[in-house]
TIMI-2910 file (N, C-alpha, C, CB; in pm, 1 decimal, decimal comma, always signed):
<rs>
+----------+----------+----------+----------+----------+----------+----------+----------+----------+----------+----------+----------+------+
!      n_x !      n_y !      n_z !     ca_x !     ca_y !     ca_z !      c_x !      c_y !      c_z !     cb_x !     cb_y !     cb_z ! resn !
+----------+----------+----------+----------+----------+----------+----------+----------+----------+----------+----------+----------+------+
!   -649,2 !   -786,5 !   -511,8 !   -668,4 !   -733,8 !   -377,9 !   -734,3 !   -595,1 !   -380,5 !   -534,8 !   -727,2 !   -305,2 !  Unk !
!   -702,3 !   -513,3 !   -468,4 !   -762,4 !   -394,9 !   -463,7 !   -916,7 !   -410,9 !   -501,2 !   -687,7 !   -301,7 !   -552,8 !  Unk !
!   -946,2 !   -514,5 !   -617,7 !  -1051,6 !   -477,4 !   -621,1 !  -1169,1 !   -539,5 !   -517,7 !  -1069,1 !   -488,6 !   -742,3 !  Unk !
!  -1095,0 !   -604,1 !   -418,9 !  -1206,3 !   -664,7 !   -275,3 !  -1182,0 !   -522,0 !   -208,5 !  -1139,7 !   -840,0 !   -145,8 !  Unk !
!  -1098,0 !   -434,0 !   -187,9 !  -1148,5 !   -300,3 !   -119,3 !  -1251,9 !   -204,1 !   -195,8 !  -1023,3 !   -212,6 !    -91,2 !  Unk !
!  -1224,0 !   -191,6 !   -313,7 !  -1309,5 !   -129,2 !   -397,5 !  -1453,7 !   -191,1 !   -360,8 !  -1263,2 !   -148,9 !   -548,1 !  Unk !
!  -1463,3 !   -290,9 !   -333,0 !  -1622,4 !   -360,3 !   -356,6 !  -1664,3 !   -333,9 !   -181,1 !  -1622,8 !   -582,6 !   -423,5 !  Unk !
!  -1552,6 !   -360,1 !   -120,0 !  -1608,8 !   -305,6 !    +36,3 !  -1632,8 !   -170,3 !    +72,1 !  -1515,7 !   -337,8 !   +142,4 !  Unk !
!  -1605,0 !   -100,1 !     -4,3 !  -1603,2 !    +48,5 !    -31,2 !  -1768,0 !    +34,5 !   -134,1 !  -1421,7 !   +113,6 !   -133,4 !  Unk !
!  -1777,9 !     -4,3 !   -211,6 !  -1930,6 !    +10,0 !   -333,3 !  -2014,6 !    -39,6 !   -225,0 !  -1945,8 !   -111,0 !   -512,1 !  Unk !
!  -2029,5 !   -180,3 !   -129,3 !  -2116,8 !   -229,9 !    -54,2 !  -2114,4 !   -109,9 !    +81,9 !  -2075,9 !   -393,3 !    -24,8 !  Unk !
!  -2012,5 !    -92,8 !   +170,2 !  -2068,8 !    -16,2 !   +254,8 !  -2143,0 !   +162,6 !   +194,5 !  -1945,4 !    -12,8 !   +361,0 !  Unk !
!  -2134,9 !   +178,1 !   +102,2 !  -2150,8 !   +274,3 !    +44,5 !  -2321,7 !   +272,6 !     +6,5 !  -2045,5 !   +275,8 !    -63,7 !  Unk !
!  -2301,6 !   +129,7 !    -19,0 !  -2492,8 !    +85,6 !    -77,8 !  -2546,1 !    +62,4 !    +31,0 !  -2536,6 !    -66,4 !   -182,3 !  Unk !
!  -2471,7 !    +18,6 !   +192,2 !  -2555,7 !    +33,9 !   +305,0 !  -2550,0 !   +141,4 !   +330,3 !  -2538,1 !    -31,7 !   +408,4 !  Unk !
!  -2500,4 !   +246,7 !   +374,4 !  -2516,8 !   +315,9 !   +388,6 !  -2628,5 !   +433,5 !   +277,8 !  -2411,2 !   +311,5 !   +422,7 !  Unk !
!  -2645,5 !   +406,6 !   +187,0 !  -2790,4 !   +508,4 !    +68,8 !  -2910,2 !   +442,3 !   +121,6 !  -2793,7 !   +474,9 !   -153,7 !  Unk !
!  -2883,5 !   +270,2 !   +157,2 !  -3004,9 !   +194,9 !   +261,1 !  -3032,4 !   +293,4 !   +355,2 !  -2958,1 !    +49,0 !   +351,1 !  Unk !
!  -2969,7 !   +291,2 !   +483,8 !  -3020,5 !   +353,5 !   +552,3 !  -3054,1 !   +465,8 !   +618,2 !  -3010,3 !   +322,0 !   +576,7 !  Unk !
!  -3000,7 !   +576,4 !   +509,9 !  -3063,9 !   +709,7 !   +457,4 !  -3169,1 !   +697,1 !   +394,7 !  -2990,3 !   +783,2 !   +375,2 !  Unk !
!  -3210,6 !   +617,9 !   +320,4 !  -3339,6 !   +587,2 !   +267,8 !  -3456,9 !   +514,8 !   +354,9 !  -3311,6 !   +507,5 !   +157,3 !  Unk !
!  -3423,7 !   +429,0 !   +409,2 !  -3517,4 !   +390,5 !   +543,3 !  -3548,6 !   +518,2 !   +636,8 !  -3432,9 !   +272,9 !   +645,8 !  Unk !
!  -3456,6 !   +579,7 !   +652,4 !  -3466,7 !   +682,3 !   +779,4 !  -3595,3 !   +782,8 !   +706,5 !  -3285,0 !   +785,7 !   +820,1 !  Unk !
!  -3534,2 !   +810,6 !   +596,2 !  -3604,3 !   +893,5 !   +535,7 !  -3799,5 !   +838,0 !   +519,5 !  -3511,2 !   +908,5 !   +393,1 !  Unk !
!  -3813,9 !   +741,0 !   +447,7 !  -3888,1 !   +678,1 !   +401,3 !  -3975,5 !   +641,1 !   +611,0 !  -3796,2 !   +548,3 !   +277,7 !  Unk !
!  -3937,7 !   +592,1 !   +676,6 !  -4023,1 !   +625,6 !   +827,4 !  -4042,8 !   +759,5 !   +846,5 !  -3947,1 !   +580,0 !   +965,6 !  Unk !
!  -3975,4 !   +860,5 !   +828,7 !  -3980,5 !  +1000,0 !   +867,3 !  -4109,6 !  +1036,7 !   +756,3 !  -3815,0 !  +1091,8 !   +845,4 !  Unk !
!  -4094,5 !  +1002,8 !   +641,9 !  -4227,9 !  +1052,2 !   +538,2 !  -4332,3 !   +972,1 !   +622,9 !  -4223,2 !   +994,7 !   +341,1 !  Unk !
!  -4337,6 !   +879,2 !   +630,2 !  -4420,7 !   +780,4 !   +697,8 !  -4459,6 !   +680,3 !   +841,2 !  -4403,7 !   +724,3 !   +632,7 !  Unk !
!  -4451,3 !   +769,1 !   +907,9 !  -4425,7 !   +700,2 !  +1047,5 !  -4488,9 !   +557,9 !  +1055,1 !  -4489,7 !   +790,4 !  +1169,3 !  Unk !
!  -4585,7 !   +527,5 !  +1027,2 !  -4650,7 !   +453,4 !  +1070,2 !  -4608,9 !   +312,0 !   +985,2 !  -4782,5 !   +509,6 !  +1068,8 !  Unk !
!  -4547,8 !   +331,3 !   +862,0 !  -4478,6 !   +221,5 !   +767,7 !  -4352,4 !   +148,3 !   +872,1 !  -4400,7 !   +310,0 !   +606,5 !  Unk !
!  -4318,1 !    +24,8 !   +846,9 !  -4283,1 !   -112,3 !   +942,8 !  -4146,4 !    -66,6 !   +859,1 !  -4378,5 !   -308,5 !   +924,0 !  Unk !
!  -4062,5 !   -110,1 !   +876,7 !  -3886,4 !   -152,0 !   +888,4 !  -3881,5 !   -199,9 !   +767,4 !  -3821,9 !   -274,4 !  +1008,6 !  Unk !
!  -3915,9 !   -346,0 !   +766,1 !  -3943,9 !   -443,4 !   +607,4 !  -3978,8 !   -313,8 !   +545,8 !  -4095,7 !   -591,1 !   +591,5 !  Unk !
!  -4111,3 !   -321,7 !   +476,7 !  -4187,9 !   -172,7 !   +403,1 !  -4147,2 !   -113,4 !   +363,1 !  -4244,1 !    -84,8 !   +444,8 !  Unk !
!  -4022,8 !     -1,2 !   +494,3 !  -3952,4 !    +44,3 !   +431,3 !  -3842,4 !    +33,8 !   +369,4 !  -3951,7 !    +90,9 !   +462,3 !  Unk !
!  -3764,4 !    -58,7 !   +397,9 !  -3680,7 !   -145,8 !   +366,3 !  -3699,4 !   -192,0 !   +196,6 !  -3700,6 !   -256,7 !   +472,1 !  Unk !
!  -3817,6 !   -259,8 !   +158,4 !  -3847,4 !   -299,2 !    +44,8 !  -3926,8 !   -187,1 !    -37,6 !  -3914,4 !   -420,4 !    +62,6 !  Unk !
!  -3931,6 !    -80,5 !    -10,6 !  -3891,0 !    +40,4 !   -122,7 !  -3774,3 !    +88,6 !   -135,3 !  -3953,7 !   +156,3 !   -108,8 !  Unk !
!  -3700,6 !   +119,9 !    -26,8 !  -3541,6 !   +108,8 !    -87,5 !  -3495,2 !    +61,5 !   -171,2 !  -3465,0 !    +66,8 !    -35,7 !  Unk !
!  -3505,9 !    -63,4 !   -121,5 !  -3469,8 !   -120,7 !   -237,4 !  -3526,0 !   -121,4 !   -343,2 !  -3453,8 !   -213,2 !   -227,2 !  Unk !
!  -3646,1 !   -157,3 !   -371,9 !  -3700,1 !    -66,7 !   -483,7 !  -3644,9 !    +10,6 !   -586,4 !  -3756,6 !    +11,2 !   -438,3 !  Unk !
!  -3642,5 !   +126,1 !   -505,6 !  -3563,5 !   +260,4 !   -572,3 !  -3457,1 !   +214,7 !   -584,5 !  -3548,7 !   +397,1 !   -499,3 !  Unk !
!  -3368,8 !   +122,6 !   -530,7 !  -3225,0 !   +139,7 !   -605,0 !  -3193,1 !    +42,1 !   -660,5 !  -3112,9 !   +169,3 !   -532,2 !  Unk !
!  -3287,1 !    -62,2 !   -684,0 !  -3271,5 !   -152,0 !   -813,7 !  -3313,3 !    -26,3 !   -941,7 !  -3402,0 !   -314,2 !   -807,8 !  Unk !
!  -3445,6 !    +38,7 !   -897,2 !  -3506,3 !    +91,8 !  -1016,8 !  -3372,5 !   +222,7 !  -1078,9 !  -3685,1 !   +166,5 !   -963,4 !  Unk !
!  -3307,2 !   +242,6 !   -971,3 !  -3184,5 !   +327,6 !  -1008,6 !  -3050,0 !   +283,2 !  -1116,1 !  -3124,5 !   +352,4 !   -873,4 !  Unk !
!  -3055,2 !   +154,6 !  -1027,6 !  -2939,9 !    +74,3 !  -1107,4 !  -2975,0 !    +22,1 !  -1260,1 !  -2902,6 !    -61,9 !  -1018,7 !  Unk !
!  -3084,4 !    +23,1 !  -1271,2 !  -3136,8 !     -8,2 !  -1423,0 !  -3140,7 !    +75,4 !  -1515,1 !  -3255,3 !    -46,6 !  -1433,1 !  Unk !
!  -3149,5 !   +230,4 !  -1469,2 !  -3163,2 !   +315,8 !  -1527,5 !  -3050,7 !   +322,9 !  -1568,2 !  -3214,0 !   +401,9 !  -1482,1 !  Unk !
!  -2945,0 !   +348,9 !  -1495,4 !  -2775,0 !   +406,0 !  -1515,1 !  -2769,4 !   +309,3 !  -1605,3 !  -2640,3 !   +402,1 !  -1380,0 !  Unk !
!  -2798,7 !   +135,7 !  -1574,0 !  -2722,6 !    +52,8 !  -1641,7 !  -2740,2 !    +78,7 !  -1805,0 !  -2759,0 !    -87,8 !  -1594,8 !  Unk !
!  -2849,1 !   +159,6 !  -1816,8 !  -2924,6 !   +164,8 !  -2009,9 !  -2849,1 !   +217,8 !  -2091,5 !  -3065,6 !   +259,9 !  -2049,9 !  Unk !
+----------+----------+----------+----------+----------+----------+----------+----------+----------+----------+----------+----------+------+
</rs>
């Protein structure tokens, strides 16, 4: 049981770096679409998670 809070705690935690990163990523770029920005987010935090994982 604890560790399904722990993981609802890691997931809202990873939405939430999402959409600090979207916000961010339209604000550099106004004119970039939702998706766009959306799929550099993610991006960056696969390319994040690979790094840590090494």
């Amino acid at each position: 049981m604890d560790t399904d809070k722990a993981d609802a705690k890691t997931q809202a935690k990873h939405e939430q770096m999402l959409k600090d990163c979207i916000a961010k990523e339209q604000a550099k770029n106004s004119s970039q679409s939702m998706e766009q920005a959306k799929k550099t987010c993610w991006d960056q935090m696969k390319a994040r998670s690979t790094d840590v994982n090494k």
